[in-house]
TITOR-655253 format. One record per residue (C-alpha): y, x, z. Coordinates in steps of 0.001 Angstrom, whole numbers. Each point is the difference from the previous one (the first is absolute). Example, Ala and Ser with C-alpha at 12.3 -4.5 7.8 and 13.67 -1.06 7.14 Angstrom:
       y       x       z
   -4500   12300    7800
    3440    1370    -660
// end
This chain:
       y       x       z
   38795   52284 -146175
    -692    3257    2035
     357   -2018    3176
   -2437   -2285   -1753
   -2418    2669    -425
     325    1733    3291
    -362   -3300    2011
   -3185    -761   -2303
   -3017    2587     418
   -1635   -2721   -2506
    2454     629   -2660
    -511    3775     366
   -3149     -29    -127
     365   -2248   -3108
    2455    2325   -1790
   -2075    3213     324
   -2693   -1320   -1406
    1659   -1386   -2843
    1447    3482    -197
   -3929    1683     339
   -1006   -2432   -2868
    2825     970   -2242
    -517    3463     540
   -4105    -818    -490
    1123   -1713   -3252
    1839    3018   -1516
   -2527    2453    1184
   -2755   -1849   -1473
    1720     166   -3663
     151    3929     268
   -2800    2781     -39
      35    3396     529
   -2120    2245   -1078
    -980    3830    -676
    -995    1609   -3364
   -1465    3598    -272
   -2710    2078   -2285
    -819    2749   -1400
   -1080    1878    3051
   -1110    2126    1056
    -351    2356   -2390
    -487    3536    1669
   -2942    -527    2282
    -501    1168    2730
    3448     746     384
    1489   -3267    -801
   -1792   -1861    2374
    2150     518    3286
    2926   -1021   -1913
   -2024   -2774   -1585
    -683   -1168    3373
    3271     426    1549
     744   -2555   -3108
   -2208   -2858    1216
    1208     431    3496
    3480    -209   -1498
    -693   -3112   -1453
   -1412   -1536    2630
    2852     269    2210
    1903   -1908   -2724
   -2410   -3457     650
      60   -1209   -3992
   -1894   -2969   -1077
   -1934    2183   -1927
    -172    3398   -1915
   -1132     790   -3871
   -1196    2976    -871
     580     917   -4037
   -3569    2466    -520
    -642    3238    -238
   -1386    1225    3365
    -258    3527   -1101
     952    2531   -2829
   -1842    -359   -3412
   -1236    3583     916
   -1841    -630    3042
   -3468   -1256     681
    -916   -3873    -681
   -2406      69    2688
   -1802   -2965    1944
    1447    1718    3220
    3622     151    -815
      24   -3715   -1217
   -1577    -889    3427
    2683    2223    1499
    2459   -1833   -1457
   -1536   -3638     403
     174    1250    3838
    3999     853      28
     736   -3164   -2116
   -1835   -1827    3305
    2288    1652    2878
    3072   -1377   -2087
     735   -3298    2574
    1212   -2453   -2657
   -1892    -960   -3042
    -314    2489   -2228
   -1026    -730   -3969
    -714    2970   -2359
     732     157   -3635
   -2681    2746   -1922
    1383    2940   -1377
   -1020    2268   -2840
    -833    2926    2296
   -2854   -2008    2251
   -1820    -756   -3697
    1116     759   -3637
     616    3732    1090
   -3200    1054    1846
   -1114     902   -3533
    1696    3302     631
   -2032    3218    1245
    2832     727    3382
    -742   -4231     998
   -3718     470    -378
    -980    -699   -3151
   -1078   -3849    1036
     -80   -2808   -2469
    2466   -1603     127
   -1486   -3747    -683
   -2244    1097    2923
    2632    1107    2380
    1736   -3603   -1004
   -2863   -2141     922
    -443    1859    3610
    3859    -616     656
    -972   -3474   -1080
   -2966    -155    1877
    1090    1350    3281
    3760    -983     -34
     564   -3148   -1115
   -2953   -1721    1172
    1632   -2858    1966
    2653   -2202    -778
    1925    1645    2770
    2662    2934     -49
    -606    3210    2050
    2328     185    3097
    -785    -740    3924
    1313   -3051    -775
   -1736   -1772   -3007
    1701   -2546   -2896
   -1707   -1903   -2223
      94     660   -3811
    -618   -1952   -3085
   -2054    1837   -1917
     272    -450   -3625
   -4393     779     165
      39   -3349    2030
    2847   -2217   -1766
    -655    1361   -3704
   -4195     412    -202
    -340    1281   -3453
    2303    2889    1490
   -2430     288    3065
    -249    4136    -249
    3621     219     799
    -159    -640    3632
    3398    2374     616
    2160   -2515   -1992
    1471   -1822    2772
    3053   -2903    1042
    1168   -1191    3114
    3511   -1735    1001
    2217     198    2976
    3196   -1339     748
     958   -1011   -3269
   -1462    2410   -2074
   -2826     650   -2234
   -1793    4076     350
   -2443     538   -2576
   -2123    3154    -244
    -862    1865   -3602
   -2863    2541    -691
    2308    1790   -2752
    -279    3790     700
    1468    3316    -836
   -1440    2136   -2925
    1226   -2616   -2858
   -2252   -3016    1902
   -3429    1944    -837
     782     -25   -3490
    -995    2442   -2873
   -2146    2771    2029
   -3164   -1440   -1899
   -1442   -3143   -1362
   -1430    -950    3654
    3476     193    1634
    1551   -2469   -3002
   -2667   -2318     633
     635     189    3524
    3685    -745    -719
    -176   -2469   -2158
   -2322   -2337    2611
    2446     647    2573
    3066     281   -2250
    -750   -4006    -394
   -1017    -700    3239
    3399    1127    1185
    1879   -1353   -2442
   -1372   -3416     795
     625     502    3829
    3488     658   -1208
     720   -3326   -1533
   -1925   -1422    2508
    2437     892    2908
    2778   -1116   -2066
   -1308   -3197    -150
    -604    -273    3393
    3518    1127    1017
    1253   -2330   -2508
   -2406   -2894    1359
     767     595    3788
    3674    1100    -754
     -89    3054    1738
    3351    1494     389
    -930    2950    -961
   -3463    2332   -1249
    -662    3906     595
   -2808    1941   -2173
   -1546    2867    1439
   -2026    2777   -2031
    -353    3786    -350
    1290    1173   -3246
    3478     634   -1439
    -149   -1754   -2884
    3593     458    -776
       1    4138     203
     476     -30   -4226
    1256   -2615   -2333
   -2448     301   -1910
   -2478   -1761    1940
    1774   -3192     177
   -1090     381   -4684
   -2541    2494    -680
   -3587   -1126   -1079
   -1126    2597    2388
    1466    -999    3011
   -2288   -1358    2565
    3137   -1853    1507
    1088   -1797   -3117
   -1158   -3220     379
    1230    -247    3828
    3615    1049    -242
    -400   -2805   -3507
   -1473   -2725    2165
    2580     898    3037
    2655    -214   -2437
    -986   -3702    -967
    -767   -1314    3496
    2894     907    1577
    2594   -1351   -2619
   -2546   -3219      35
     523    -229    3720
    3600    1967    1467
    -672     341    3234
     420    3233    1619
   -3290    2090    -495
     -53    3545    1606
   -3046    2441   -1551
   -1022    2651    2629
   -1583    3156   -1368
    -508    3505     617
   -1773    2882   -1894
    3210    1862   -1116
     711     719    3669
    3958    -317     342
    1593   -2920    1661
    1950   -2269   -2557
     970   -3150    -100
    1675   -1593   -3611
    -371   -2510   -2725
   -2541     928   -2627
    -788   -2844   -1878
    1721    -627   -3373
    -362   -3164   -2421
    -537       3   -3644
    3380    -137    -169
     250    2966    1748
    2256   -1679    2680
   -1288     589    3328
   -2185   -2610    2115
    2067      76    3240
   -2194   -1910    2204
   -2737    2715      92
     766    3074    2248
   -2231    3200     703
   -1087    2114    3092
   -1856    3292    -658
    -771    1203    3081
     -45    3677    1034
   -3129    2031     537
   -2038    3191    -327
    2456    2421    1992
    2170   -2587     964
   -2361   -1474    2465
    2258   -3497    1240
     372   -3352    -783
    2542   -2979   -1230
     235   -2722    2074
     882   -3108   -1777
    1862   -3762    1243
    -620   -2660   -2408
    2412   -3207    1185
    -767   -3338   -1845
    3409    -967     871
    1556    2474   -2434
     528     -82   -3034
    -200    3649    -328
   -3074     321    2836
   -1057    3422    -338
    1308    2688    2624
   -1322    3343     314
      41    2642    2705
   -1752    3551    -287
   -2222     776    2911
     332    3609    -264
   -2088    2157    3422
    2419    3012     779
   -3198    1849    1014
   -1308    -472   -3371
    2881    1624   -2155
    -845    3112   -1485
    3387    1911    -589
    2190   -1847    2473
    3958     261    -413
    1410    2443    2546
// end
């Protein structure tokens, strides 16, 4: 058979592309791709190592990156400036990039040391200014479903997003730090509530769109750690109740493997945190927190629709950007 081959440029020619396809094949049922957020948080200072970050990550080529909110400290200004600033970085990142809302850009400026803004006013500009295509920031631009343009009577909530690749279903949530906006006055619970059930319904919704196009697998992005206290998985108060309740019942409804990104607590973990009624543990849900505020790097993440356990994680840690290196 060698012979065969040698004395055949035909049959080579034949075999490495069979080989290129194969390889094509299993490529095409992986992605990989980079979450980060909360950062940066001491400005001017952090920017450098902010920057360093991005170039970083675009050395590693990944499909895409997600960034998990909060662009700055809840103590610094909520200007119009620093959210162009930062509309600007998300653009030199060379993949897509698709941004999840944290607490600190919004339901914070309230606070004398972030400028005193209002907060329903600081939403609407984000709104306004960063989400006003269907496109994701990036040099290189992807196409969203917007839950605004798929779900009408939810049209304010053009940052609830969904897009697929390679097997997989990525869906985008608008559920902040700072218990989701909930209980500073009756504006903010009014303000929750609206997009309390605008989320929940683009919750279900992806489900049944993974379950429709039998994805192999579906990864939820937001800001807030919802799962920093018991208590918020039960309490009346909790502006994270109802999620965790609904995630709960989706994912033992559908058991495929679901992986819920996060940051807001700002050290790198990666578990199982959802339990059942029965208080026996849903073990097809896993979840990332990424690092953040000091800790200015990144996880990069393989999802392989060939797996049955698909999720592989990697942290992109920038030597240049630890603070009390090991000697």
């Amino acid at each position: 058979m060698k012979n065969q081959i040698k004395r055949n440029p035909a049959l080579q020619i034949m075999l490495v592309t069979l080989s290129l396809m194969t390889m094509g094949s299993a490529l095409a049922q992986s992605v990989k791709f980079i979450a980060l957020g909360d950062m940066p948080y001491s400005q001017p200072a952090d920017f450098p190592r902010f920057e360093r970050l991005i170039a970083s990550i675009n050395k590693q080529k990944p499909d895409f990156s997600i960034f998990v909110g909060d662009t700055k400290s809840g103590s610094s200004p909520c200007s119009n400036q620093h959210v162009e600033k930062m509309t600007a970085y998300f653009n030199t990142f060379q993949a897509p990039l698709i941004y999840s809302i944290g607490d600190n850009e919004w339901t914070d400026c309230h606070r004398v040391l972030a400028g005193g803004y209002d907060p329903l006013e600081r939403l609407n500009h984000i709104r306004s200014t960063q989400f006003n295509t269907s496109n994701s920031f990036g040099k290189v631009k992807l196409k969203l479903q917007r839950q605004s343009d798929l779900m009408p009577q939810f049209s304010p909530y053009v940052e609830n997003a969904m897009w697929h690749q390679s097997g997989f279903l990525f869906v985008n949530v608008h559920i902040p730090g700072s218990n989701n906006n909930l209980g500073r006055d009756e504006e903010s619970n009014q303000e929750y509530a609206s997009r309390n059930s605008a989320n929940l319904a683009w919750i279900s919704q992806a489900f049944q769109v993974a379950k429709d196009k039998q994805y192999a697998g579906m990864i939820i992005a937001f800001q807030a750690d919802i799962f920093y206290s018991p208590e918020l998985a039960t309490s009346a108060s909790s502006g994270y109740r109802d999620t965790i309740t609904l995630l709960k019942e989706q994912a033992e409804k559908l058991p495929i493997p679901v992986l819920l990104i996060h940051g807001d607590s700002h050290q790198l973990k990666i578990d199982q945190p959802l339990y059942n009624q029965k208080n026996k543990l849903i073990e097809n849900v896993y979840r990332l927190e990424v690092m953040g505020a000091e800790q200015v790097h990144a996880v990069e993440i393989r999802a392989n629709a060939r797996e049955s356990s698909p999720f592989s994680f990697r942290a992109l840690v920038v030597p240049q950007n630890i603070l009390n290196p090991l000697k």
